[in-house]
N, C-alpha and C positions, 0 to 999 in steps of 0.2 A: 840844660843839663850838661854837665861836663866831660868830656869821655871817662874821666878816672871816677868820676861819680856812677857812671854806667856798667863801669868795669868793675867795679866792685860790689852795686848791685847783684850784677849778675854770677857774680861767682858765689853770692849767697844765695840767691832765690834759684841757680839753676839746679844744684844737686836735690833740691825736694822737688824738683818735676823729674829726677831721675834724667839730668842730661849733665854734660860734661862743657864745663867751660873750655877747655882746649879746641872743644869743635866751634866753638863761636866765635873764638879770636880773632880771626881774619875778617869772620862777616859780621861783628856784634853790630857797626852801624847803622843795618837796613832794622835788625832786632830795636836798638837804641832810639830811632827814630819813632820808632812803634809808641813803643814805650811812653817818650816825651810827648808824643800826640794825646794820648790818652791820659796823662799828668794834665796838661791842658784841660780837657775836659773835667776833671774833677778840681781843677783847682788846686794840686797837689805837686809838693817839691818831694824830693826822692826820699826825704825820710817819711815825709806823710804818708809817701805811696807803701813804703816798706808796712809801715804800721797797717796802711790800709788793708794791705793782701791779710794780715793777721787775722784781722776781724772779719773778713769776709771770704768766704772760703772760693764763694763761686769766680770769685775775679781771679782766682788760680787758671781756669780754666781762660780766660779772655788772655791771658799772659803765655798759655801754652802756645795759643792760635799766631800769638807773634814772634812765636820763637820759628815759625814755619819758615826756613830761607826759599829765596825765589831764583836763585840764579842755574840760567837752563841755556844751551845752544844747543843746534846741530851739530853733530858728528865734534863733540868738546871730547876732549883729550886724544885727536886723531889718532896716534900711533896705537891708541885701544880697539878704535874703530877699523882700521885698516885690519890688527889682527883679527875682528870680527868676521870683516869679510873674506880675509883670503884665507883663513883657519878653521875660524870656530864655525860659523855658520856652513859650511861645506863638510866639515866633518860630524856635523850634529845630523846634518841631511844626510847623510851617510848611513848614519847608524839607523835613524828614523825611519828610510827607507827594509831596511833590514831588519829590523822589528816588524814592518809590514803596516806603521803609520803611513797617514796620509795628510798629515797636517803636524808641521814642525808648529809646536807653541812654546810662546814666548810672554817673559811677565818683565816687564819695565816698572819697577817699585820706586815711589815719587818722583814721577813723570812730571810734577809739577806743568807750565803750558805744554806737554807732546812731544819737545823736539827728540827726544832718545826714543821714545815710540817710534816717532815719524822716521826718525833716521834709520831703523833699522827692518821697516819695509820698504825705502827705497833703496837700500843697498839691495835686499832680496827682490825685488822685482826689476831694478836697474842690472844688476851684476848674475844675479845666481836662478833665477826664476827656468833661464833656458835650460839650465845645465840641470836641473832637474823640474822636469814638467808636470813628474807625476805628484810632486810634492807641494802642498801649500801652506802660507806660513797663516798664523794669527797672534795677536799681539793681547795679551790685557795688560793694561796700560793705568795705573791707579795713584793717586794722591790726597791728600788732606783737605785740601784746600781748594775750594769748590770755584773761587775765582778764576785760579789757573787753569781746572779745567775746562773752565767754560771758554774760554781764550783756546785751548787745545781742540775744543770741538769747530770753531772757526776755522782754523787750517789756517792762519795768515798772520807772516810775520814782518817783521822789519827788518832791515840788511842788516843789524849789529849781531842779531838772532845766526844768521846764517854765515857769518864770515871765515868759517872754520870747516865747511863742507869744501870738497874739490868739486875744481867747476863742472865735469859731467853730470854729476850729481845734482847741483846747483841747478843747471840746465834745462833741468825736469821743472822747475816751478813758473808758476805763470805772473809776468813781472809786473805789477804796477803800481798805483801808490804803496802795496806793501806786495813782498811775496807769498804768492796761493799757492797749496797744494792741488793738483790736480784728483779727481775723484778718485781714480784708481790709487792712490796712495793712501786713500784715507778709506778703505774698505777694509774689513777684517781685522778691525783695532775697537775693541772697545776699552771706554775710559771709564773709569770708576773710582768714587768719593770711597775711599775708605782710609784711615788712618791707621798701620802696621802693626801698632803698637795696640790694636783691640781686634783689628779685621786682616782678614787675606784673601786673597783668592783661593779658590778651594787646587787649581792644577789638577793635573800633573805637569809640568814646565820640563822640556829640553833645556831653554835657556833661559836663567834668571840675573837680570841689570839690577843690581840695589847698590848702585853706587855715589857717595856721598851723601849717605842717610845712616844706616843703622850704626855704621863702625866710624861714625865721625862725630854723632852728635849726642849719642843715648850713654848714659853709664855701661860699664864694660859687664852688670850682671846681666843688664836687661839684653842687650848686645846678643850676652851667649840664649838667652833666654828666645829673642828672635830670630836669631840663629838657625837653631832646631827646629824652630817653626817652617824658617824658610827652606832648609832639606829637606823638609819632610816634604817638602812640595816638589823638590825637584827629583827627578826620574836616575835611576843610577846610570852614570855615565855622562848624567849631565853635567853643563856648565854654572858657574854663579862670578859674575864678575863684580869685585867692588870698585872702590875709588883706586886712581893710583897711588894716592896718598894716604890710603886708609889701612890698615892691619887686620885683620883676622882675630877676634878675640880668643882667650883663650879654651882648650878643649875643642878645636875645632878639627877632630881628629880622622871627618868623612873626608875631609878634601884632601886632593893634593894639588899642587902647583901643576899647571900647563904652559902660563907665561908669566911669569915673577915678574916680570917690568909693567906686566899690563895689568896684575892682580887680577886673572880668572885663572879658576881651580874649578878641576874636576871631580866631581861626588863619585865615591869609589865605588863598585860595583858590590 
């Protein structure tokens, strides 16, 4: 299949799953490849396959499953993560504390393999855990896609995974043919198969990661649509960070901007 054959597949089958071709631009190849594998299987060039999805309603759903992207690092887009630490998680501990919590919670939304999970209980037990004793963190951690989290419940990754963590950080894991999480980073993280667009977790969240998911790939009604869903889970005062590259749909008139570079916005009180 041809990329311009794929490219323009997709920009008719994407808007009747409700997603935006502008979010798949960059990554349509890992999607494209999907695709071609499964043409393969039935025997089918890209028009047959179009025809195909017409008659058959369920292969709708097989098509959604490959629209899932898989692209995950440690500590990806650092200058977000660095804000995390020296800001946001200090200041979320703060207020937590003062509410008279005892467990800062946190919801990482397609976590795909863990590394945004993982990354952000080793910051809190690496960097912040001292400066506040009384406080402990928990992570729900959730994705689609049950391969990746099964890869996430291993704790073990390869150095291409981890090239974007500083080395302190780094330092923490235990080196050999790939790198382990140590147990204590992997406690107080549960992973869970849920797909956004039907499930949540129920919260209340300090801090909410859904970034490169809902304002990148979904149409902009469904966007505002999980949006609201996602406020409604986060605690006022809390945080929700998206992509640095993603925007806020519109009517998103709970938040305000904290770090415009870093795209986390604080839900107003």
């Amino acid at each position: 299949m041809r990329d311009s054959e794929c490219i323009h597949f997709l920009q008719w089958a994407l808007p009747r799953m409700h997603m935006r071709w502008e979010g798949f631009r960059k990554v349509r190849k890992q999607v494209c490849k999907r695709i071609e594998r499964r043409m393969r299987e039935l025997n089918l060039e890209i028009d047959g396959y179009r025809e195909f999805l017409t008659h058959n309603e369920a292969e709708w759903s097989l098509l959604d499953s490959f629209c899932r992207i898989t692209i995950s690092r440690f500590y990806r887009d650092r200058g977000v993560f660095d804000s995390i630490a020296r800001e946001a998680l200090p200041h979320l501990a703060g207020r937590a504390l003062g509410r008279g919590d005892r467990t800062l919670n946190c919801w990482s939304a397609g976590c795909a393999s863990g590394e945004e999970a993982y990354t952000l209980k080793i910051i809190w037990e690496t960097l912040l855990s001292r400066e506040f004793p009384a406080l402990a963190i928990h992570i729900t951690a959730t994705d689609a896609n049950s391969r990746m989290l099964r890869r996430a419940l291993r704790g073990s990754y390869t150095p291409s995974s981890l090239k974007e963590l500083p080395p302190p950080l780094l330092s923490q894991f235990h080196k050999g043919d790939e790198y382990t999480l140590p147990d204590r980073f992997r406690q107080d993280i549960d992973f869970l198969q849920q797909d956004i667009r039907f499930e949540m977790p129920d919260g209340p969240f300090h801090l909410i990661l859904c970034r490169n998911l809902v304002c990148t790939y979904f149409e902009v009604r469904l966007q505002e649509e999980l949006l609201n869903r996602i406020l409604y889970r986060l605690l006022p005062g809390g945080l929700l960070a998206i992509g640095i590259h993603e925007s806020l749909p519109p009517g998103a008139s709970a938040l305000m901007p904290v770090n415009a570079r870093c795209r986390i916005y604080q839900k107003t009180e």
